[in-house]
C-alpha positions as CSV (number, residue, x, y, z in Angstrom):
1,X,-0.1,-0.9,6.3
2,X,-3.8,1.1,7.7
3,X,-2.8,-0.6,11.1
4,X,1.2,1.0,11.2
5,X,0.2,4.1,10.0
6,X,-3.3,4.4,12.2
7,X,-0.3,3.0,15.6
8,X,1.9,5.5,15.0
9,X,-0.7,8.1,14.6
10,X,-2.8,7.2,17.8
11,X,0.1,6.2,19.9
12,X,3.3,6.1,18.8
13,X,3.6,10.0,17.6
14,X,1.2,11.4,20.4
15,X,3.4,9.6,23.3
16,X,6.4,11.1,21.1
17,X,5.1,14.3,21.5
18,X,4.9,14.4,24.9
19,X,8.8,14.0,25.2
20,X,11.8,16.3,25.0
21,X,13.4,17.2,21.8
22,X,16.5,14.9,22.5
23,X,13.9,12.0,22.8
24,X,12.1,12.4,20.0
25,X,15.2,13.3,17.4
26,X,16.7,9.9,19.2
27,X,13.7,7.9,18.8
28,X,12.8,8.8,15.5
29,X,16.1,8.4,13.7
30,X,16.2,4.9,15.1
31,X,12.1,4.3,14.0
32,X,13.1,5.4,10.4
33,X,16.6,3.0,10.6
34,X,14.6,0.0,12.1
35,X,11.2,-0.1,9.8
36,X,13.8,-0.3,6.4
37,X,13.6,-4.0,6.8
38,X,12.6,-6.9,4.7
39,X,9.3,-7.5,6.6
40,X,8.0,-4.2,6.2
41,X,8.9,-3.6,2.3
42,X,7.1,-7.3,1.7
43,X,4.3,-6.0,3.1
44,X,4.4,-2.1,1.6
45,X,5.7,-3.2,-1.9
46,X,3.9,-6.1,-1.8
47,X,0.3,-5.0,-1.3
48,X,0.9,-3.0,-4.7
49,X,1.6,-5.8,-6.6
50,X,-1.5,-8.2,-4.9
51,X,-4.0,-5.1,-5.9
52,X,-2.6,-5.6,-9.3
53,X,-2.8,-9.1,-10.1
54,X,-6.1,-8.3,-8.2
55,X,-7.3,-5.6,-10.7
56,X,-6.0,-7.7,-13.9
57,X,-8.3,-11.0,-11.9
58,X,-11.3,-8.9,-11.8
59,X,-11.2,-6.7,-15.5
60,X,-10.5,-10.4,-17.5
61,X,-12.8,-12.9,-15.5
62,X,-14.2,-11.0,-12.4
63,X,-17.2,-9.3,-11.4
64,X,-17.3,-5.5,-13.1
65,X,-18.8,-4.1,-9.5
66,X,-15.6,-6.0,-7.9
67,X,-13.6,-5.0,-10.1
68,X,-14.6,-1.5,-9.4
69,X,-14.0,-1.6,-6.0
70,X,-10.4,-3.3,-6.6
71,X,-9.3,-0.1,-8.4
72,X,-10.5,2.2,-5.9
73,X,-8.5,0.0,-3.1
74,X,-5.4,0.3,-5.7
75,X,-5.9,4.6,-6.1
76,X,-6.1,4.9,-2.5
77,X,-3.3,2.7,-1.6
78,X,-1.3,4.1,-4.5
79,X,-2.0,7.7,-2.7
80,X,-0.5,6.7,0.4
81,X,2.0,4.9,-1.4
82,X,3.2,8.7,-3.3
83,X,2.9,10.4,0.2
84,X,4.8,8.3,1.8
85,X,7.9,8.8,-1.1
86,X,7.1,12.4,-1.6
87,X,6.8,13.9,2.1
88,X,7.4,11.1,4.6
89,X,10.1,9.8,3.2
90,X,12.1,12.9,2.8
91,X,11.7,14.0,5.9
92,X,13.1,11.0,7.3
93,X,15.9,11.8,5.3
94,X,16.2,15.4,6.5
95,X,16.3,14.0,10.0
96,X,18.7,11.1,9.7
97,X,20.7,13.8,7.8
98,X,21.0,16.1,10.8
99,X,23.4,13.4,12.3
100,X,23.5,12.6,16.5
101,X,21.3,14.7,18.5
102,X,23.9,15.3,20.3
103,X,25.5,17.2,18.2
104,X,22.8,19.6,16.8
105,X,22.8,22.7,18.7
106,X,19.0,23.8,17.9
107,X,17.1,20.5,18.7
108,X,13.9,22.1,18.9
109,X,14.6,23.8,15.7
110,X,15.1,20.3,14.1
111,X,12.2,18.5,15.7
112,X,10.0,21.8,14.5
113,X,10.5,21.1,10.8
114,X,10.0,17.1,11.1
115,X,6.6,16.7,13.6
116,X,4.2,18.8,12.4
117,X,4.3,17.9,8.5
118,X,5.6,13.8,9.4
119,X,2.3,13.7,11.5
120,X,-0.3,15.1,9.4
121,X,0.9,13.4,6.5
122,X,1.2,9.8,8.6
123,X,-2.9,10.8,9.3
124,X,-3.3,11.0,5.7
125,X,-1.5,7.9,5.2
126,X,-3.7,6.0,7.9
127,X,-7.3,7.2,6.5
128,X,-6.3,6.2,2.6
129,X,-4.6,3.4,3.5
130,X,-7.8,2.0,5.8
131,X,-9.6,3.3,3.1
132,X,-8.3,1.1,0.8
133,X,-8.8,-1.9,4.0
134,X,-11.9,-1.2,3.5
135,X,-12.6,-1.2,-0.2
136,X,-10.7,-5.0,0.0
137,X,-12.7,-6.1,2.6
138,X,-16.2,-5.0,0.6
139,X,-14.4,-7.1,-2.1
140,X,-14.8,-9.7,0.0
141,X,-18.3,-8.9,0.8
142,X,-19.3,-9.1,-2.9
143,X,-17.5,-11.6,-4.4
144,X,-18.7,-14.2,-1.6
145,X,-22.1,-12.8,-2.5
146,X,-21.5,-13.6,-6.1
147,X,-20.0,-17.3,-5.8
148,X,-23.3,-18.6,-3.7
């Protein structure tokens, strides 16, 4: 999930940005329609339920320093998790909700209220979600340090 969110935020939403209103209402609506998909929710749904099985691993046989390091993985991928129902989420909504581009008589108007807030919450995303990367990975680090 760090690696979508971090794409979109150093590519996809800057080159987005540089395009007209009809563009990006076009291209977004189609983004938010295309990423509902079975691969995607596997990997977003199912990263919450591998931190947990992960967490319950570590508090009844694990390593209490791993174990530590599992639940601040799981808080920061559970914050990106609530952004993305509480703001990004919506606000795909709103947009899909505004129907065919073109048919919306104040594009700019639309696109206004969406790109802004979508992109510095899709930042957020990014940094918690490689934050929580990273926590895994150090995981990693110490439980290979602890089975030599």
């Amino acid at each position: 999930m760090a690696g979508l969110f971090a794409a979109f935020a150093y590519s996809v939403m800057p080159g987005l940005h540089r395009s007209d209103d009809h563009t990006f209402v076009t291209a977004m609506q189609r983004i938010n329609q295309a990423i509902l998909n079975g691969w995607f929710m596997t990997c977003f749904l199912g990263a919450l339920v591998a931190l947990g099985l992960a967490a319950v691993t570590q508090w009844t046989d694990g390593d209490r320093k791993v174990f530590a390091y599992v639940v601040a993985a799981s808080v920061l991928y559970l914050t990106m998790f609530v952004i993305t129902a509480a703001v990004n989420v919506p606000l795909n909504n709103e947009l899909a909700d505004v129907g065919s581009p073109d048919r919306i008589a104040d594009l700019a108007a639309v696109r206004a209220r969406f790109e802004s807030r979508w992109v510095t919450w899709n930042i957020v995303r990014a940094v918690t979600s490689t934050g929580a990367f990273g926590c895994l990975v150090w995981v990693l680090v110490l439980h290979g340090r602890s089975t030599r």
